[in-house]
N, C-alpha and C positions, 0 to 999 in steps of 0.2 A: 537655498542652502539649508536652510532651519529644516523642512523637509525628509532630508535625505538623511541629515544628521538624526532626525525622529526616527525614523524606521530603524536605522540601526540599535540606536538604542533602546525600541519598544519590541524587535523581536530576534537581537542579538545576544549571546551573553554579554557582559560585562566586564570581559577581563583585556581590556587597554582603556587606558586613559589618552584618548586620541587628539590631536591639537587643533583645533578649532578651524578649520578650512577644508574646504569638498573639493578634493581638483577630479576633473573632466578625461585631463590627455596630459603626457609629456613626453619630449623632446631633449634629447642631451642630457643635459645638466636642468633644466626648465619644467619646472610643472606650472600648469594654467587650471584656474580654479571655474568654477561654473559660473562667477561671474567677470571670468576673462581677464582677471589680475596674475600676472605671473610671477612664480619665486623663484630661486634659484634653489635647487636642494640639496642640502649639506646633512641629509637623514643618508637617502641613497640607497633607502633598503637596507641600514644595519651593512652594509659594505656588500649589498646582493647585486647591485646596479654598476659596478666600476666599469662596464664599459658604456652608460649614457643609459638615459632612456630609451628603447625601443629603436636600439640601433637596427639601421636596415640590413646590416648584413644579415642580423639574426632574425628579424623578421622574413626575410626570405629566407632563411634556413628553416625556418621553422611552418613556415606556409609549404612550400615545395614540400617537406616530407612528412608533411600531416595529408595532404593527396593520397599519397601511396602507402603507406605503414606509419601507424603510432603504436600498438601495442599487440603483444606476441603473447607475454610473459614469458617466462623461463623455459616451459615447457619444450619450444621448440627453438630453435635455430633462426634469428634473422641475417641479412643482410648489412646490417651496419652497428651493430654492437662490436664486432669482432676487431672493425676498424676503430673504432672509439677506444676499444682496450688498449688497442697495439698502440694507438696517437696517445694516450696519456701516460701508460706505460713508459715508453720511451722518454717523455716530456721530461718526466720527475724520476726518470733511471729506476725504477721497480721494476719485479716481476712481474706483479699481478697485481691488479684492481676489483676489489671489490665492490660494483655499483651500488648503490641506493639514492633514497629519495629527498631527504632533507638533512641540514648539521645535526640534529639530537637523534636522527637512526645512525648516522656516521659515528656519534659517539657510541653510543649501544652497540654498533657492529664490532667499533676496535673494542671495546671490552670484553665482550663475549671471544674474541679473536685471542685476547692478552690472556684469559682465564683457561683457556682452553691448550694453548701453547704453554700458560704454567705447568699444567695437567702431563701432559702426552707429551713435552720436550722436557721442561723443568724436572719433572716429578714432583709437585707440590704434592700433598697428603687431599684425598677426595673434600674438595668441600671445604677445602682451607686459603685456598688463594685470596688476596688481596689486590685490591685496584689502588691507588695512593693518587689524591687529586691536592690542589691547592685551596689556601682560604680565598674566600670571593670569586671562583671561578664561577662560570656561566656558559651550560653548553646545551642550555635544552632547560624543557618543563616538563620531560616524562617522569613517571616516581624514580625511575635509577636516575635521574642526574638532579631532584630533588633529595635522594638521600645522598650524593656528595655535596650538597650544598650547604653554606654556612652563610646564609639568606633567610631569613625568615619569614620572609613573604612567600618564598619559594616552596619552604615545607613545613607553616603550622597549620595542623589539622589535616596536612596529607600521609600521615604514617597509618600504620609502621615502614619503616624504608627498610631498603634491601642489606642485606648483611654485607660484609665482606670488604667496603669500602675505609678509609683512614685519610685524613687531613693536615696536613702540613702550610707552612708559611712559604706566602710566594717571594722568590727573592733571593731565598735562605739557602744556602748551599750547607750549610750545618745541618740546617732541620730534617733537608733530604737524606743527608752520609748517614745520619743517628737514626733513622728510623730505618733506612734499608740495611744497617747492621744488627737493630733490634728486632726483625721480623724478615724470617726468610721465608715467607710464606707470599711476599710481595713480589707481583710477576707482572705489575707496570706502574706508571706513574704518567697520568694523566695532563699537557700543562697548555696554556697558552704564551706564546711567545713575548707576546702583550697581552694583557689582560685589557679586554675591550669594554665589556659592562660593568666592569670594576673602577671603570673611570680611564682608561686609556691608563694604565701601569704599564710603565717600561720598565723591564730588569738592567740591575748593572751589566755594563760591557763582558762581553762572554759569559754570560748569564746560561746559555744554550748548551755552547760549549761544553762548558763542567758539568754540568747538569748530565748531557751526552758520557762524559767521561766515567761517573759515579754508577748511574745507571751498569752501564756496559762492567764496570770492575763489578757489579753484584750481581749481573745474570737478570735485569731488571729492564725492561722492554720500555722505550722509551715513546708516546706517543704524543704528538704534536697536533693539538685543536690549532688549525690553521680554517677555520671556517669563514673565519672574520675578518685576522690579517694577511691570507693567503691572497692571489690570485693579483698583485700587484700593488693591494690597497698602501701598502706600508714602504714602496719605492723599489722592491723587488720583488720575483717571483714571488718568494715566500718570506715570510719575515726571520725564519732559520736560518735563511744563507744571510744574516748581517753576521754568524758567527762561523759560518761556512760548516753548517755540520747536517748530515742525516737521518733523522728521528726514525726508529723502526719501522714505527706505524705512522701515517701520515694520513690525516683527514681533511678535506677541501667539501665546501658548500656554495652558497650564496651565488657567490657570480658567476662559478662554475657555469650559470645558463644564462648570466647576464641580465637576470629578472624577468627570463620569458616562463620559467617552471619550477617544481622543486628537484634542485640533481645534490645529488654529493656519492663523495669518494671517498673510499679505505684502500689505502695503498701498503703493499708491505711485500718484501721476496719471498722466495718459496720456504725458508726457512721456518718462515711465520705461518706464511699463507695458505699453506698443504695440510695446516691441521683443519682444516675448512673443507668437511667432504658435502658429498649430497644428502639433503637435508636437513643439514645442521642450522645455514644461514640460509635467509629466502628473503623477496619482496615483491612480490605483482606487479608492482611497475619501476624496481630499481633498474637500470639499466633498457629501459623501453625505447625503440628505435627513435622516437622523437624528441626522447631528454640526451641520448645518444650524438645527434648529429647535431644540436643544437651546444652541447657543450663543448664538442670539437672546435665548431668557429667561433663561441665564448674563447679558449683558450688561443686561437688565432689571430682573433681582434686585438689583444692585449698586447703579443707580440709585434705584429705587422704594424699596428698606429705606436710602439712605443712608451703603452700608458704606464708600464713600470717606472721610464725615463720622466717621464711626464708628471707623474707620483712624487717623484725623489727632488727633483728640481723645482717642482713649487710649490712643497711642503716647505723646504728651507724657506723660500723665497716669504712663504705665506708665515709661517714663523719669526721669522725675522722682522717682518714689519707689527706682527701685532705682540711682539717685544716692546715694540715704538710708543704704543699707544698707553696713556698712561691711565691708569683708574685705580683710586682704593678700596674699588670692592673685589677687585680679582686675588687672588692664592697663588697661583700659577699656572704656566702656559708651557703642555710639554706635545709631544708628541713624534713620529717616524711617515715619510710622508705625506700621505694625506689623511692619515690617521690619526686626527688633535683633538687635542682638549682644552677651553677655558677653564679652570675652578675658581670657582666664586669661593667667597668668606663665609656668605650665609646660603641657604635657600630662595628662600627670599630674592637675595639678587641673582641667581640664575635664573629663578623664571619670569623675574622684570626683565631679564635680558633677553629670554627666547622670546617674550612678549613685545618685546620694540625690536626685535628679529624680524616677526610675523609683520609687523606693523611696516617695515623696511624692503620686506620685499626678499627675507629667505628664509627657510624652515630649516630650525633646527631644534633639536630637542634633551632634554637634561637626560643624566643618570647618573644613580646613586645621590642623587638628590640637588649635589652643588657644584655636579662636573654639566658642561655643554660640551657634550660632542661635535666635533665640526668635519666632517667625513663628505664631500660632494662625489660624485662621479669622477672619475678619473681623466675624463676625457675634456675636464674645465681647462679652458685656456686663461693665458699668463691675463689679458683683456679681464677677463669674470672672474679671477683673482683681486684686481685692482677696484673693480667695480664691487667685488667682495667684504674687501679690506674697507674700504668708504662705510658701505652700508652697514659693518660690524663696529667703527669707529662713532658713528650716528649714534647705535646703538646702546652704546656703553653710557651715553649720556642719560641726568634721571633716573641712576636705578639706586 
């Protein structure tokens, strides 16, 4: 293991702080390390894996049309893009999908998309439109979602950032109405439904909702980073229908391919979506016949095995019991789901926790320093819940 760990570190950069085990292969919920010790994982790829490890369906979707077609680009016309549109379209009732390749060009895409529809629908003044994000959001490391950041790991020493951007309190249904009356030059507002890297933030009950409602009263495009709690992870399709509403623009990533590639989506009607001619947006391999067919049966799996149901029923379940558990180093235990969090008191005891984690037999990992995220595949049965719940209870001991 020492090895493999070496090479990384002798001719990679440096930017993760990676947890101390080499896995080989995984399966479901299961990863096995290269000396055949198995965990169960509660990382999942940041919510990219909800439907398991290397599920076979997608393995075979993905072997079969890497035979015949992976890549076109734009240029021409394939065979199974067209179906991939018309199947996600439908899915999430839009008109149109905009492909690309990972969650931070999905964010860059709806932005350039909200600036441009301020421009040529709104009439904002050239050069004046605004994007409106939250504090502690998290949607990417390019400079545009570094300069909405209010992170400072994120952006010191990478300016200047991009103009045009403003920060608001997440939560805050005031701080939104006061600023989208202060500044008409604001032609979206950026949010996550839950704040994922922020520590699993839930907003209060119809958080969405209003937010939807303020929006829409100022002519203000509402867009929805669902990258993270989209695609099941949070007990439903998307974590927006807990308020039952339709964000303009809609952004999907991560498991969109189930962990076999990078895919993501900008979804929005033609209202939005027609100010998007040729030229303006592009990507070599957004929409490539093999991220294409690959994320149709991603979005398949989820439905036909029920992992949304799956998700809702033993979050509770899984919440409920480590309610039970008692320790005085924990803050609190929230989460939608399979989208939780621990927070620990100090530092300290979060990474004694992930550490008698690793030692236990599951990987899981901090952020923002005193939160533990505990996010597995979707496809965990009630069994590796139980066997979950044991091994986190172990854990909590000693720290």
């Amino acid at each position: 293991m020492i090895n493999f760990i070496k090479k990384e570190l002798q001719h990679g950069a440096h930017n993760y702080t990676s947890i101390n085990v080499c896995v080989k292969k995984a399966a479901g919920i299961i990863l096995t390390d290269i000396n055949n010790k198995e965990y169960y994982d509660f990382v999942a790829g940041y919510s990219a894996i909800n439907q398991g490890h290397c599920h076979p369906r997608l393995i075979n979707v993905l072997t079969e049309q890497s035979k015949n077609l992976t890549l076109t680009s734009r240029a021409i016309y394939n065979n199974i893009l067209g179906d991939y549109m018309e199947f996600i379209t439908n899915e999430f009732q839009y008109d149109k999908v905009l492909p690309m390749n990972t969650g931070v060009e999905g964010g860059e895409t709806a932005i350039k998309l909200a600036r441009k529809w301020g421009y040529e629908i709104k009439n904002i003044e050239k050069n004046k439109a605004v994007n409106l994000f939250c504090e502690n959001n998290f949607w990417g490391r390019t400079i545009a979602a570094a300069s909405s950041s209010t992170d400072p790991i994120c952006y010191n020493n990478f300016g200047p950032f991009n103009p045009g951007f403003d920060i608001i309190k997440y939560n805050c249904l005031e701080s939104l109405e006061n600023k989208l009356i202060s500044n008409s030059n604001i032609v979206s507002f950026m949010v996550e439904p839950i704040q994922g890297e922020a520590g699993i933030i839930i907003p209060d009950i119809n958080y969405m909702k209003n937010v939807k409602k303020i929006c829409k009263k100022h002519n203000v495009l509402l867009i929805a980073d669902e990258v993270q709690t989209g695609l099941g992870r949070t007990g439903r399709m998307l974590a927006c229908d807990y308020d039952y509403i339709k964000p303009d623009i809609l952004i999907l990533g991560k498991a969109l391919s189930g962990g076999m590639l990078p895919v993501s989506a900008v979804l929005a009607n033609n209202s939005i979506m027609n100010v998007i001619t040729p030229g303006t947006h592009g990507s070599t391999f957004g929409g490539n016949p093999l991220a294409s067919a690959v994320a149709i049966e991603a979005i398949k799996i989820i439905k036909d095995e029920k992992l949304c149901e799956n998700s809702y029923e033993l979050g509770i379940n899984f919440r409920k019991e480590l309610f039970k558990l008692q320790s005085t180093t924990i803050k609190n235990i929230r989460g939608r789901g399979l989208l939780n969090a621990i927070e620990f008191k100090t530092k300290e005891h979060a990474n004694k926790f992930c550490y008698n984690l690793l030692d236990n037999g599951i990987i899981a990992k901090t952020t923002h320093n005193t939160v533990v995220r505990m996010s597995p595949p979707l496809t965990i049965t009630k069994k590796q819940i139980e066997i979950s719940l044991n091994r986190v209870e172990k854990s909590l001991k000693n720290i």
